[in-house]
ChimeraX commands (.cxc) that place a marker at each C-alpha (Angstrom):
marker #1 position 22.42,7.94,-2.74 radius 0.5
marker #1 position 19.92,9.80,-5.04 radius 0.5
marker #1 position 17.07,12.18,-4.10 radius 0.5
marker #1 position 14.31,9.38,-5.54 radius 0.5
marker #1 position 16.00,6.55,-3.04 radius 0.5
marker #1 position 15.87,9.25,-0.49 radius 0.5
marker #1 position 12.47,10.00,-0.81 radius 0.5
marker #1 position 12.01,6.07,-0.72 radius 0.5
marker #1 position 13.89,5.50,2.30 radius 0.5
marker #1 position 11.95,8.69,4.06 radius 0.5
marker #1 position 8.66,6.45,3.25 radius 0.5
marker #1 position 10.21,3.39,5.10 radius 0.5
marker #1 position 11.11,5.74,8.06 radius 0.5
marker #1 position 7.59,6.99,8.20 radius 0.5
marker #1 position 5.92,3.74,8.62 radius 0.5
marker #1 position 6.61,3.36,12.54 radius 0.5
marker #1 position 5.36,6.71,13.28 radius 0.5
marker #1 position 2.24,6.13,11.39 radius 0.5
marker #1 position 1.60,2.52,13.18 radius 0.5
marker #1 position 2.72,4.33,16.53 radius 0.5
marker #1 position -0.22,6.73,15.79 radius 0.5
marker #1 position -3.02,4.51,14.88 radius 0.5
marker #1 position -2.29,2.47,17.44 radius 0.5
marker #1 position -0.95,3.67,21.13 radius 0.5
marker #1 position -3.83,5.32,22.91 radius 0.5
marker #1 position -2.84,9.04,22.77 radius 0.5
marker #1 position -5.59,10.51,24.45 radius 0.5
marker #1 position -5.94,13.53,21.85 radius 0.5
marker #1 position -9.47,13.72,21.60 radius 0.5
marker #1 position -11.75,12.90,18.61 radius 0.5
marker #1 position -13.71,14.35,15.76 radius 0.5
marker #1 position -17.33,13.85,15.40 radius 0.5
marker #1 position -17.52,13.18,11.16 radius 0.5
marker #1 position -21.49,12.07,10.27 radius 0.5
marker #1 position -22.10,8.19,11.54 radius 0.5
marker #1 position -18.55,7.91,12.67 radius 0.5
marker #1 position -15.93,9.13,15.21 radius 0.5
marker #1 position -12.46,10.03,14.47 radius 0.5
marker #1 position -9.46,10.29,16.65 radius 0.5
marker #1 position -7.21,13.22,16.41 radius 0.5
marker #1 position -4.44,10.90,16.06 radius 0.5
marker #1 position -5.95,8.47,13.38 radius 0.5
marker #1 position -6.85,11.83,11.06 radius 0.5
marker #1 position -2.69,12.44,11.90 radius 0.5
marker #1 position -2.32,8.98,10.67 radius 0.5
marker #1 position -4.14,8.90,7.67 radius 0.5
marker #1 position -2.59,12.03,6.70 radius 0.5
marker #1 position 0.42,10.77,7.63 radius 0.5
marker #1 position -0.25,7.69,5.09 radius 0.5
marker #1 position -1.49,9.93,2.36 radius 0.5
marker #1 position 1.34,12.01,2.22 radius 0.5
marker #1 position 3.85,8.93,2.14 radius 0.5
marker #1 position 1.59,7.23,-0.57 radius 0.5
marker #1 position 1.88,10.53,-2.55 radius 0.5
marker #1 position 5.72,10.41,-2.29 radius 0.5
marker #1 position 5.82,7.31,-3.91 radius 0.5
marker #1 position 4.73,9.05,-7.23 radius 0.5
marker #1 position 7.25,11.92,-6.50 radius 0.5
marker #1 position 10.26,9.21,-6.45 radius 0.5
marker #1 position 9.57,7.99,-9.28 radius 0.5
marker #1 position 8.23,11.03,-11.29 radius 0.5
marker #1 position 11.86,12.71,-9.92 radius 0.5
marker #1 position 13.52,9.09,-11.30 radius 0.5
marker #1 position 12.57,9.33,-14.72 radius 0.5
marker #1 position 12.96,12.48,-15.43 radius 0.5
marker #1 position 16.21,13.15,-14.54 radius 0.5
marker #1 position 17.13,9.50,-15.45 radius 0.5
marker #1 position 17.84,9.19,-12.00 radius 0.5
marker #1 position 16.72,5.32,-11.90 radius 0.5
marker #1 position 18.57,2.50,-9.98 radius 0.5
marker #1 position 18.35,-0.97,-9.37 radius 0.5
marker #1 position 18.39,0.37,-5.36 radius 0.5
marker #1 position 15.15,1.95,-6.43 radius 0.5
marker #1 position 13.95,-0.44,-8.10 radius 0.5
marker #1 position 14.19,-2.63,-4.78 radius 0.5
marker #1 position 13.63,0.07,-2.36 radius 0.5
marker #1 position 10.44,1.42,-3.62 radius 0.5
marker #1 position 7.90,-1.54,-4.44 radius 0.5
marker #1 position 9.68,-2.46,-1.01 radius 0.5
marker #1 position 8.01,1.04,0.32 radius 0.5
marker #1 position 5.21,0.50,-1.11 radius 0.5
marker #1 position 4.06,-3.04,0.36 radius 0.5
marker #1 position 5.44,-1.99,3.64 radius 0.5
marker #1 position 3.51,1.26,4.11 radius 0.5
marker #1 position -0.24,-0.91,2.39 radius 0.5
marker #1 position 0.39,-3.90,5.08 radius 0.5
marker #1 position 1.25,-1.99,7.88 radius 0.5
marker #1 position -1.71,0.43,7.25 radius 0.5
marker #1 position -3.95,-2.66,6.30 radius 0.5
marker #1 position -3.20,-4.72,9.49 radius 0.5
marker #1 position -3.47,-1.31,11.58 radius 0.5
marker #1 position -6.61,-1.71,10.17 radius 0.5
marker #1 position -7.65,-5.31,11.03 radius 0.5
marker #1 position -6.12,-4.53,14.93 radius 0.5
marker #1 position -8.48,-1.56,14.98 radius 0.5
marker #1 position -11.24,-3.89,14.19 radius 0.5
marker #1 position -12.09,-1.03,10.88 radius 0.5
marker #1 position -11.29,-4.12,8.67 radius 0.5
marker #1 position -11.88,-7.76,8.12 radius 0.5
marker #1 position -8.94,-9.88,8.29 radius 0.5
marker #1 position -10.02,-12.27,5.79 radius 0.5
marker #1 position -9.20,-9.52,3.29 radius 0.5
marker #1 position -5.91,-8.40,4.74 radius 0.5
marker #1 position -4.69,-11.82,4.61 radius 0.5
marker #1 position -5.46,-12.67,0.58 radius 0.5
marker #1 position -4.46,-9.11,-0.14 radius 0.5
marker #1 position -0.63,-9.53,1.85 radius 0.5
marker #1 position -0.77,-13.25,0.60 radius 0.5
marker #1 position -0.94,-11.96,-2.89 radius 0.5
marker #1 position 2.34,-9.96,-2.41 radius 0.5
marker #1 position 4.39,-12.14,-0.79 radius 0.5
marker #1 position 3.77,-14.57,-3.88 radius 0.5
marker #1 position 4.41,-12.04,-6.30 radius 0.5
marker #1 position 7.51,-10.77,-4.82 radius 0.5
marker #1 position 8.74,-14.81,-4.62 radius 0.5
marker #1 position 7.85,-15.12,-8.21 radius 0.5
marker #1 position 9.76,-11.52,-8.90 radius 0.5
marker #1 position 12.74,-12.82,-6.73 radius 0.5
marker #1 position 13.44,-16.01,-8.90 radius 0.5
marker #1 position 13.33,-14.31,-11.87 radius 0.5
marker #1 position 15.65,-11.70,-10.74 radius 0.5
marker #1 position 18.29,-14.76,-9.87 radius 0.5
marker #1 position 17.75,-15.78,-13.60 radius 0.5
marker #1 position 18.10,-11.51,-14.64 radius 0.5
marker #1 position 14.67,-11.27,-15.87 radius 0.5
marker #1 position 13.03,-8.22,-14.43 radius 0.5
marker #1 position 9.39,-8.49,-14.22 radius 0.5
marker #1 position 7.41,-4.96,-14.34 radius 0.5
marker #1 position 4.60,-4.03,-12.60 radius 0.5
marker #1 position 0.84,-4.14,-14.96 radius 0.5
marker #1 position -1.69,-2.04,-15.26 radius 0.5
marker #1 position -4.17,-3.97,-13.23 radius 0.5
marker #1 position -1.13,-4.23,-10.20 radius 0.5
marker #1 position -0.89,-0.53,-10.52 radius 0.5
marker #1 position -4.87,-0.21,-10.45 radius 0.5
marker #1 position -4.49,-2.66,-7.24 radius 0.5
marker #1 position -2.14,-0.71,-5.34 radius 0.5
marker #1 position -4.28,2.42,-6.22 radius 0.5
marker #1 position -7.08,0.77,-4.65 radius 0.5
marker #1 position -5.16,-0.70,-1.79 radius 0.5
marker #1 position -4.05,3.45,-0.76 radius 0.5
marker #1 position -7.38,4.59,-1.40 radius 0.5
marker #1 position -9.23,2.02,0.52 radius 0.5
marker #1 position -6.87,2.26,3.42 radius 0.5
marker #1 position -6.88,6.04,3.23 radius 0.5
marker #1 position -10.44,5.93,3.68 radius 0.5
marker #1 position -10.46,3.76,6.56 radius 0.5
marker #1 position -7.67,5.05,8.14 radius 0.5
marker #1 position -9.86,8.59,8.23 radius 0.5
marker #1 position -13.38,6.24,9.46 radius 0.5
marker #1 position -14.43,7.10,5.98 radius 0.5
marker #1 position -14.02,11.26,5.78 radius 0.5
marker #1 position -15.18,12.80,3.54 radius 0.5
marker #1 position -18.08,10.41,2.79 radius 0.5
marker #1 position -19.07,9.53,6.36 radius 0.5
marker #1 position -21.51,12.53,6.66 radius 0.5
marker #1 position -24.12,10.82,4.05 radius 0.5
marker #1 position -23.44,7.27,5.54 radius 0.5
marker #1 position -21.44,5.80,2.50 radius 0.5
marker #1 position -18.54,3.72,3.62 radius 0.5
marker #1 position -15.81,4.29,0.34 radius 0.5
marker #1 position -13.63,2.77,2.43 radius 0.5
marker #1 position -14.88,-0.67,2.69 radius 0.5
marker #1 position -16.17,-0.38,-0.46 radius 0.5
marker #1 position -12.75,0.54,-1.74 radius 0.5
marker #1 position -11.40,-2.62,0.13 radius 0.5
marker #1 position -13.50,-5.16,-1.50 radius 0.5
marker #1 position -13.01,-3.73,-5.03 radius 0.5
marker #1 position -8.94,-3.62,-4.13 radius 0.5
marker #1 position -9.35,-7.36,-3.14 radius 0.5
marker #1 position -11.30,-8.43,-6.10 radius 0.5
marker #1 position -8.40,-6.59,-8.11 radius 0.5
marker #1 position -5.54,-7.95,-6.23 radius 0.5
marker #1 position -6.62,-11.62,-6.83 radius 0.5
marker #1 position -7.26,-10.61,-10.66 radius 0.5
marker #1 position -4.17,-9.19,-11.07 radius 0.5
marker #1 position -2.12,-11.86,-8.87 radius 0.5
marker #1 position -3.62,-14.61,-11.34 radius 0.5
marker #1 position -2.77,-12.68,-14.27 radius 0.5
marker #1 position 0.32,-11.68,-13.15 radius 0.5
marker #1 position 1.16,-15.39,-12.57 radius 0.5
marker #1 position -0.06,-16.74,-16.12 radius 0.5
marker #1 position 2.11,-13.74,-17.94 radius 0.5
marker #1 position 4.69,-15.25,-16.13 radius 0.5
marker #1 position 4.36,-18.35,-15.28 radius 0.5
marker #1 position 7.61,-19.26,-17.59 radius 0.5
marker #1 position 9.86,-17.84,-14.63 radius 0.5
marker #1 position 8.71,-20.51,-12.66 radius 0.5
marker #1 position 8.70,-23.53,-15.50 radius 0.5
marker #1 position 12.24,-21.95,-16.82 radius 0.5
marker #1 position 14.30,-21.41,-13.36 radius 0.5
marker #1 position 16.95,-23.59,-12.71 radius 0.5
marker link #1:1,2 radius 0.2
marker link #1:2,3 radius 0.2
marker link #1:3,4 radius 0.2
marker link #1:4,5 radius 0.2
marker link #1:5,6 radius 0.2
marker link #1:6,7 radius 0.2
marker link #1:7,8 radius 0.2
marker link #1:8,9 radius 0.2
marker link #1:9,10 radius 0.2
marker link #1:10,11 radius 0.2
marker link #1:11,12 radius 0.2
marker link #1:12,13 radius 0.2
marker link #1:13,14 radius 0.2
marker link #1:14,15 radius 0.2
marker link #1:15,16 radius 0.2
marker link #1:16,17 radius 0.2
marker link #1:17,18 radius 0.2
marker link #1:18,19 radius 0.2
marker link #1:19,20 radius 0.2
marker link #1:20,21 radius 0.2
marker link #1:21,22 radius 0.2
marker link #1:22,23 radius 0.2
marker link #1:23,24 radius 0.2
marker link #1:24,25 radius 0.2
marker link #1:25,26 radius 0.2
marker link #1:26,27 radius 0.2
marker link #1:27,28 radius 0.2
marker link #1:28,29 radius 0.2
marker link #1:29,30 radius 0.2
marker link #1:30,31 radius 0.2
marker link #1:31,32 radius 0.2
marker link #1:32,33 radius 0.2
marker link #1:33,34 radius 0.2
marker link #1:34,35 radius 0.2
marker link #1:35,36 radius 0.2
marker link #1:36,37 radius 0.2
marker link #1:37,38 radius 0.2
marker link #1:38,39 radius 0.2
marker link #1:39,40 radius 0.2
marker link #1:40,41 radius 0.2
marker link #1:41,42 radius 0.2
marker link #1:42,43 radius 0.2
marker link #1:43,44 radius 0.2
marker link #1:44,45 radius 0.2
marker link #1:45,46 radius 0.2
marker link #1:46,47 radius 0.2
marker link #1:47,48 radius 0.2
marker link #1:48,49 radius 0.2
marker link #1:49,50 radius 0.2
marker link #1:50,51 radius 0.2
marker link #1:51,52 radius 0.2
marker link #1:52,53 radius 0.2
marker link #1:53,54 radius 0.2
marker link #1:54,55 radius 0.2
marker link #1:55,56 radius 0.2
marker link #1:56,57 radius 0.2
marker link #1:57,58 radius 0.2
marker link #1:58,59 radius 0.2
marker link #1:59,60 radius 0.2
marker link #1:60,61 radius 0.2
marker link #1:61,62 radius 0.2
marker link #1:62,63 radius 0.2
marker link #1:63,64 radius 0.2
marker link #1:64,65 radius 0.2
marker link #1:65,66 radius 0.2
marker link #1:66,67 radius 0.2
marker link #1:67,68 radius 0.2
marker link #1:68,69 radius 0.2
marker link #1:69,70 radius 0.2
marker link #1:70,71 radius 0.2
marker link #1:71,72 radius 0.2
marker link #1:72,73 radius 0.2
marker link #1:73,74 radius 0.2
marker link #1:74,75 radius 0.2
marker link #1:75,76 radius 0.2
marker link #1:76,77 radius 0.2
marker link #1:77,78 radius 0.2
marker link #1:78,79 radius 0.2
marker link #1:79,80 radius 0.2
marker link #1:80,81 radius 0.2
marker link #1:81,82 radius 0.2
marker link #1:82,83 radius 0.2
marker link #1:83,84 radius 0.2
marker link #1:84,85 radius 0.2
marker link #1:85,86 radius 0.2
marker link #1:86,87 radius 0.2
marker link #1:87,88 radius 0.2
marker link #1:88,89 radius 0.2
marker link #1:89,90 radius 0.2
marker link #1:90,91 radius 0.2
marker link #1:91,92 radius 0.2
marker link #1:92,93 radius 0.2
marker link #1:93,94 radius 0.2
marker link #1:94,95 radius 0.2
marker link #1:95,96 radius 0.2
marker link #1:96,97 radius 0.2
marker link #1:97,98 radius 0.2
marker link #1:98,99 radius 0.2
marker link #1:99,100 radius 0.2
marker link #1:100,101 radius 0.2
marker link #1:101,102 radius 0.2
marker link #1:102,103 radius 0.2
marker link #1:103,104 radius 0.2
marker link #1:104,105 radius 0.2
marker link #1:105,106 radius 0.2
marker link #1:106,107 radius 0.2
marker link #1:107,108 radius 0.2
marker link #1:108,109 radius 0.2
marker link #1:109,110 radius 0.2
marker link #1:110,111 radius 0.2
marker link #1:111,112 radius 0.2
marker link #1:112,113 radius 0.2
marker link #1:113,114 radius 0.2
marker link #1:114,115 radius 0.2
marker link #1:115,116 radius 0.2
marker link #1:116,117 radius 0.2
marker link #1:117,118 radius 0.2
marker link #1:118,119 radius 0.2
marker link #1:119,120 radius 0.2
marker link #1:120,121 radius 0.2
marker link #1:121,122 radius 0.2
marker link #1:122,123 radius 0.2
marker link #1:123,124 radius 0.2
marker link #1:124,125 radius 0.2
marker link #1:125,126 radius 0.2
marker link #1:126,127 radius 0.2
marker link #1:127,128 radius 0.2
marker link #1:128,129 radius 0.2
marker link #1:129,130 radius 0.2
marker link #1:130,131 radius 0.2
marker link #1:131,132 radius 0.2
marker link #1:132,133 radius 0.2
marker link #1:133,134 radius 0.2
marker link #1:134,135 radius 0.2
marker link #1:135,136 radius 0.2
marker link #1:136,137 radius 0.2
marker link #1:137,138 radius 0.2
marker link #1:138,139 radius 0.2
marker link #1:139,140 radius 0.2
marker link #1:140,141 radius 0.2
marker link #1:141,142 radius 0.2
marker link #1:142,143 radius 0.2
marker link #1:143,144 radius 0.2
marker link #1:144,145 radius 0.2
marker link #1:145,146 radius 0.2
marker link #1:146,147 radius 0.2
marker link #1:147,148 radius 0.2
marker link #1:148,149 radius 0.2
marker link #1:149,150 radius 0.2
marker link #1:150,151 radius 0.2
marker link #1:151,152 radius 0.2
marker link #1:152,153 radius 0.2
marker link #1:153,154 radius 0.2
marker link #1:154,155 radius 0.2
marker link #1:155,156 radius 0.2
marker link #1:156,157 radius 0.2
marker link #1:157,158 radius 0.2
marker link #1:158,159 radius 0.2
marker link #1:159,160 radius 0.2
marker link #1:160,161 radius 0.2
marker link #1:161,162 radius 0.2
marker link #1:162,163 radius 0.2
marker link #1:163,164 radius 0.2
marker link #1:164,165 radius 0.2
marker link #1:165,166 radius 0.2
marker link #1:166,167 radius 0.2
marker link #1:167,168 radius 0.2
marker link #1:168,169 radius 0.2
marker link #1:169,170 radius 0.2
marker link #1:170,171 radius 0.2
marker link #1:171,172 radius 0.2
marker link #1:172,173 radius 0.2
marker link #1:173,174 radius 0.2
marker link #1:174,175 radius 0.2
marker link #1:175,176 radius 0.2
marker link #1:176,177 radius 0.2
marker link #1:177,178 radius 0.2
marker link #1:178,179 radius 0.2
marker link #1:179,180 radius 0.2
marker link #1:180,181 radius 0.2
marker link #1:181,182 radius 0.2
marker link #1:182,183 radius 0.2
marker link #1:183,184 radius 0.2
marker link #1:184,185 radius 0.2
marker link #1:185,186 radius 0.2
marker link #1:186,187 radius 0.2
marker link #1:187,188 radius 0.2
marker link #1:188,189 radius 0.2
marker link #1:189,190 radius 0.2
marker link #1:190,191 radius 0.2
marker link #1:191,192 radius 0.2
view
């Protein structure tokens, strides 16, 4: 196994320490940032979830240049990717920091464009990720990141980038689902 898959895989094994943090009572204390609170162990969490975001570009920075790319990456880290966003998003929802309403169309969106990704792969058509999915999952971290730290740095003039983040990534996320579905709706017309 290559350093990029790795670096994937490290991602994966992250995820249950993160969710362990955000969400078992650990009694650490808090910080007092503007209009909100923050628990020691949430600011843990989101950095936690920052750093594992981050690594995401590293595996596949590290791919491509040393033509390191596999089809195990290329399953492992979109993989990664909508495991760490869903498990921070419904951290989220449990912790009452977002609505579920949200959560719901943004995982919904996935699991239909992984479906539509996995019967094109059974025909060997590889579908790539778009611009506007990569501006989606930008907004997904950044929105989540945000929460996950009650909205530091922000919080001490009141503005919640967080939420505001969220709605914007779920605005995207249908955008881009659509569109992504329309490019490629000849998968679906096409498979046998």
């Amino acid at each position: 196994m290559n350093v990029p898959n790795k670096i994937t895989i490290s991602r994966i094994f992250l995820i249950p320490i993160f969710i362990a943090l955000l969400v078992i009572p650990l009694g650490w204390g808090a910080i007092d940032i503007g209009a909100y609170e923050l628990p020691i162990s949430h600011l843990i969490a989101g950095i936690l979830f920052i750093i594992a975001s981050l690594t995401d570009w590293l595996d596949g920075y590290y791919a491509r240049k040393y033509n390191l790319v596999t089809n195990l990456g290329k399953f492992l880290d979109p993989l990664a990717d909508k495991l760490l966003v869903s498990a921070a998003l419904i951290c989220l929802v449990e912790l009452q920091l977002a609505p579920a309403w949200i959560v719901i169309i943004i995982i919904s969106r996935e699991f239909a464009v992984t479906g539509l990704r996995l019967v094109a792969a059974g025909d060997g058509i590889v579908l790539a990720a778009s611009q506007m999915g990569k501006l989606k999952t930008t907004l997904q971290i950044g929105s989540a990141s945000f929460l996950l730290l009650h909205h530091f740095p922000l919080s001490y003039i009141g503005l919640p980038i967080g939420t505001i983040l969220l709605y914007l990534a779920a605005i995207v996320t249908v955008i881009s689902g659509v569109d992504y579905f329309k490019k490629n709706w000849h998968v679906m017309r096409d498979s046998k």
